[in-house]
Every structure is written in C-alpha cells, then in structure tokens.
KOLKOLTI-108898 format. One record per residue (C-alpha): residue number from 1; residue in one letter; x, z, y. Coordinates in nm, 3 decimals. Each point is the difference from the previous one (the first is absolute). Layout:
N
REC   i aa      xx      zz      yy
REC NUM  A       X       Z       Y
...
END
This chain:
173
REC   i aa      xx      zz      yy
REC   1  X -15.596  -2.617  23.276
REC   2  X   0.236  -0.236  -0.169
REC   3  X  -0.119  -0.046  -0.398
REC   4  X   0.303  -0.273  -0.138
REC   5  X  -0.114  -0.118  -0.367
REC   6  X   0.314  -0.028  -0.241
REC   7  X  -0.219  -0.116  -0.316
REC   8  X  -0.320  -0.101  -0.084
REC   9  X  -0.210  -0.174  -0.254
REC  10  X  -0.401  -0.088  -0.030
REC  11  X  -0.079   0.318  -0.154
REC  12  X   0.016   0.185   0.308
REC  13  X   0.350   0.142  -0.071
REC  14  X   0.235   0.047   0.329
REC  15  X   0.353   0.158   0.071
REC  16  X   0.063   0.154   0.303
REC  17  X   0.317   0.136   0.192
REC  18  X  -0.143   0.103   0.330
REC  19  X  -0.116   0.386  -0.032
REC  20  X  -0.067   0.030   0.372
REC  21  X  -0.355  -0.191  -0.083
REC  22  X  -0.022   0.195  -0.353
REC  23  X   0.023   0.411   0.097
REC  24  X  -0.298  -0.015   0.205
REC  25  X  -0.192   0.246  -0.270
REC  26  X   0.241   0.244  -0.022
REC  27  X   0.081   0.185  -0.321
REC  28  X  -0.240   0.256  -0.024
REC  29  X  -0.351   0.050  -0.151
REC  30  X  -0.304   0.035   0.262
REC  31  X   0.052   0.419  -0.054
REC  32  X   0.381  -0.048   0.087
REC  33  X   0.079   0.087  -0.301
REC  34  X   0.188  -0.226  -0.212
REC  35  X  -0.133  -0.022  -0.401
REC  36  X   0.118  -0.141  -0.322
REC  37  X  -0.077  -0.205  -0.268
REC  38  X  -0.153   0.105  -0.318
REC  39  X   0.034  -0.224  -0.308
REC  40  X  -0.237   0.024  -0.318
REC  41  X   0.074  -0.177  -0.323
REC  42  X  -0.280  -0.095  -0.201
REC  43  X  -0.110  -0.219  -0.320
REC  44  X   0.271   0.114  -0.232
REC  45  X   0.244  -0.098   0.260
REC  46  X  -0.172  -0.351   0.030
REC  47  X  -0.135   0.126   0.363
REC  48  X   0.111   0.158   0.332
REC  49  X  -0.158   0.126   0.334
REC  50  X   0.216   0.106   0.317
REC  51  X  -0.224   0.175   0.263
REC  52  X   0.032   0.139   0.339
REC  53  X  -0.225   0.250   0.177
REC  54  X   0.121  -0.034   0.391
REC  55  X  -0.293   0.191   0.197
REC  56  X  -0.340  -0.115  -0.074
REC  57  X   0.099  -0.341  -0.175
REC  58  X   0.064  -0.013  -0.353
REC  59  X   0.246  -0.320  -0.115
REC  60  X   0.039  -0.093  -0.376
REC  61  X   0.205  -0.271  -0.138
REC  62  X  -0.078  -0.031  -0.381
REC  63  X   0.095  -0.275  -0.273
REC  64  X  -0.028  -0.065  -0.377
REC  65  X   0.159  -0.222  -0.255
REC  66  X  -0.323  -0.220  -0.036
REC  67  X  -0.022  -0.049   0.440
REC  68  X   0.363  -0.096  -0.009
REC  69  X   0.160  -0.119   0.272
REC  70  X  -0.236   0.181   0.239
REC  71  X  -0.063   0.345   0.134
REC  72  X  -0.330   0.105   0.080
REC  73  X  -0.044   0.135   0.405
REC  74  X  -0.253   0.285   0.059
REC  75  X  -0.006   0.151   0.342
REC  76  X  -0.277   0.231   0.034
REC  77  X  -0.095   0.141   0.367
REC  78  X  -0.301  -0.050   0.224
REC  79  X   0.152  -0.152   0.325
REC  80  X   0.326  -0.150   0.036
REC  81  X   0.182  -0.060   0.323
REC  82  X   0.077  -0.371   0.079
REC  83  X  -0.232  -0.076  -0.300
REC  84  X  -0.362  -0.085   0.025
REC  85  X  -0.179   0.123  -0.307
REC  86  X  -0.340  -0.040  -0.088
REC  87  X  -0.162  -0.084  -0.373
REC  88  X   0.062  -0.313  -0.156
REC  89  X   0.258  -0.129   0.250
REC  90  X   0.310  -0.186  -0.129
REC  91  X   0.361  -0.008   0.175
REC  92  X   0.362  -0.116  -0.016
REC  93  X   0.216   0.280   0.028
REC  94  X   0.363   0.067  -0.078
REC  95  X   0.212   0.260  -0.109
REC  96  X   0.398   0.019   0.203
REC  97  X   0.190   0.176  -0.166
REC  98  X   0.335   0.119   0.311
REC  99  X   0.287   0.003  -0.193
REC 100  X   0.357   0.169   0.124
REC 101  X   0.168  -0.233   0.313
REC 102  X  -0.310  -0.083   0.108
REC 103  X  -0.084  -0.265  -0.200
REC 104  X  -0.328  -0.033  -0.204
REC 105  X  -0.249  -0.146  -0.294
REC 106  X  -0.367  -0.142   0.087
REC 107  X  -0.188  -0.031  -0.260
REC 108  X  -0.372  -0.188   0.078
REC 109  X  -0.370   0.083  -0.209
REC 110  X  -0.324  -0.007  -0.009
REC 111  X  -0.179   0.309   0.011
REC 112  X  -0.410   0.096   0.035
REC 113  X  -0.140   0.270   0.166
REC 114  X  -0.296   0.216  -0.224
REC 115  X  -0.200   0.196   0.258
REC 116  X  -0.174   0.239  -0.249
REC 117  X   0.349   0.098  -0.161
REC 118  X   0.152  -0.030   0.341
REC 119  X   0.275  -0.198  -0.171
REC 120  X   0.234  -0.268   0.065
REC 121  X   0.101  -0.168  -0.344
REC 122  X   0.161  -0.341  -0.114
REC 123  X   0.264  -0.088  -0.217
REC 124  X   0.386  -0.100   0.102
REC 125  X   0.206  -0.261  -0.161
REC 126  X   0.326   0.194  -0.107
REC 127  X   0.356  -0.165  -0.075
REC 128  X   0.332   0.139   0.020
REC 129  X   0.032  -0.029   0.378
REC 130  X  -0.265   0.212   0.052
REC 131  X   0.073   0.266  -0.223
REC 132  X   0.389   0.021   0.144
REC 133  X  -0.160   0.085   0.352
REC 134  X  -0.260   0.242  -0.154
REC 135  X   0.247   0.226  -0.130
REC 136  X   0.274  -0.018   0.250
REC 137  X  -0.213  -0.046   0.319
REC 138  X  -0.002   0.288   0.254
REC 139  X  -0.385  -0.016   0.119
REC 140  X  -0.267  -0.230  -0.125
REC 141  X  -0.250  -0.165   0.310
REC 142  X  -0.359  -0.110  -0.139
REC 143  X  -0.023  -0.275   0.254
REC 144  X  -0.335  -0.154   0.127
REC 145  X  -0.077  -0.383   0.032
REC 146  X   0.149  -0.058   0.343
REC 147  X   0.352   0.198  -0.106
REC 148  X  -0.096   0.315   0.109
REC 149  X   0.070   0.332  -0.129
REC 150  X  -0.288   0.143  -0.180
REC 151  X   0.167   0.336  -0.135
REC 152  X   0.396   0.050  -0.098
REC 153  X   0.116   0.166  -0.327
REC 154  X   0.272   0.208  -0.061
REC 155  X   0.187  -0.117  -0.326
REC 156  X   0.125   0.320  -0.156
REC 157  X  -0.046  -0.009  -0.361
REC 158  X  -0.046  -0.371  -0.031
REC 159  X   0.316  -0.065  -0.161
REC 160  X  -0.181   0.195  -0.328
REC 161  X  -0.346  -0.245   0.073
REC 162  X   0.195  -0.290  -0.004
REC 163  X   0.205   0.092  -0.328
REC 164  X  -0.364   0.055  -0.175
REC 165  X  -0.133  -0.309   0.103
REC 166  X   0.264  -0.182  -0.164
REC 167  X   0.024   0.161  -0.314
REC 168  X  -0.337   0.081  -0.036
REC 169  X  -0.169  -0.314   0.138
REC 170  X   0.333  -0.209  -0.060
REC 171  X  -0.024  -0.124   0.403
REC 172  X   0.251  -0.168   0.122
REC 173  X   0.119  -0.197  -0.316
END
C-alpha cells in the first residue's frame, strides 16, 4: 500500500491523495448499517455536541466557547479492534477524515483510555482545516498508533456538527 503525503505540519496534520491505502474500513458501521450524526446545542448557544452511535461504540465530539479551539473526544466501548485498551493507558491516535477523489485530512491527538467508564477521551486541537474535512468528508477512520484503522465513520449529518461547532464554539476562526 502506497500512502503519498501532500502536506504536513508538527501537529500531526497530513494530506493524502492515495485512497487505495485509505478504504480499507469500508463505509459501514460494525451492524452494516450505516448511521448519522446527531448534533445538540447547548449553553445558550455557547455549546455543541455531535454524537454517533455505530453498534456498541458510542463517539461524541463536544466543544464550548470557554475550551475554544478544541473539541473534546469521548469514545465509549469495552474492546476496540486494532486498539489495546486497558485503564489508565495513554495513546496517539488520529482521526482521517476520506474526502471525494480520494484524497484525505489526518488529524493527530492524544487520547486516554478509562477502564471503569470503558472510555476513550482526550481533547483535539481544531482549526479551519479540520473542520472543512469534518463536514465534507465521506467516512471518518479513528486510527491507532501504528496507522491502523481502529473503527471507520460514516459522515452523514456532519455537515450540521460542523456548522454548530463554529457558531456555537466559534472553531475554526
């Protein structure tokens, strides 16, 4: 598998073109069935959460004014594929976003592992970049530390997400 880097910077942010590498998770939830994203606004319109239910994980992206420029990363589940997970362990993982013609957005962060909650959480830097592939990316991969695909995300509804988060949170400024 070819993987050709068009951009990148120290934060962990890559550009892709080569989609033969990139499909490998397919589009579809682990129950086949494909789901979409539900956005909440909250704080008087100072606060938004977009969340995904795909089988038995639970993903929620949330932000507020006062966290600005971040979005907080919960991934709740008890076993992951690709992704060891026991309490108190710490790992870089990373978010590609496969945009139309193959090409795609990598965005790297740190995230910890709670074994009692059976959660995943951390928070993501978010600037415009980001936000652009959010809302107009076909499938999302959670990627592990070595590249690999953890789970893929279907995007429908993320267009909505990604307008909340910046008029609620005022990302991507």
């Amino acid at each position: 598998m070819r993987y050709s880097v068009l951009q990148g910077n120290e934060n962990g942010q890559t550009c892709s073109g080569d989609r033969s590498a990139l499909l490998a998770g397919g589009l579809f939830s682990s129950s086949g069935a494909l789901a979409d994203w539900q956005t909440q606004r909250y704080d008087g319109g100072e606060g938004a959460a977009a969340s995904l239910r795909m089988g038995k994980y639970n993903l929620s992206l949330s932000c507020s004014r006062s966290q600005r420029p971040s979005l907080q990363f919960t991934l709740v589940g008890k076993s992951f594929p690709n992704l060891h997970a026991s309490d108190d362990v710490e790992a870089s993982l990373a978010f590609r976003f496969v945009l139309e013609g193959g090409a795609s957005y990598t965005e790297r962060f740190s995230a910890w592992y709670y074994g009692g909650d059976g959660a995943w959480t951390g928070q993501i830097a978010v600037g415009e970049a980001f936000l652009v592939a959010f809302e107009k990316a076909g499938e999302m991969q959670l990627l592990n530390p070595k590249g690999g695909v953890v789970l893929t995300f279907p995007m429908r509804g993320s267009g909505k997400a990604g307008k909340a988060f910046r008029q609620d949170c005022r990302l991507g400024d």
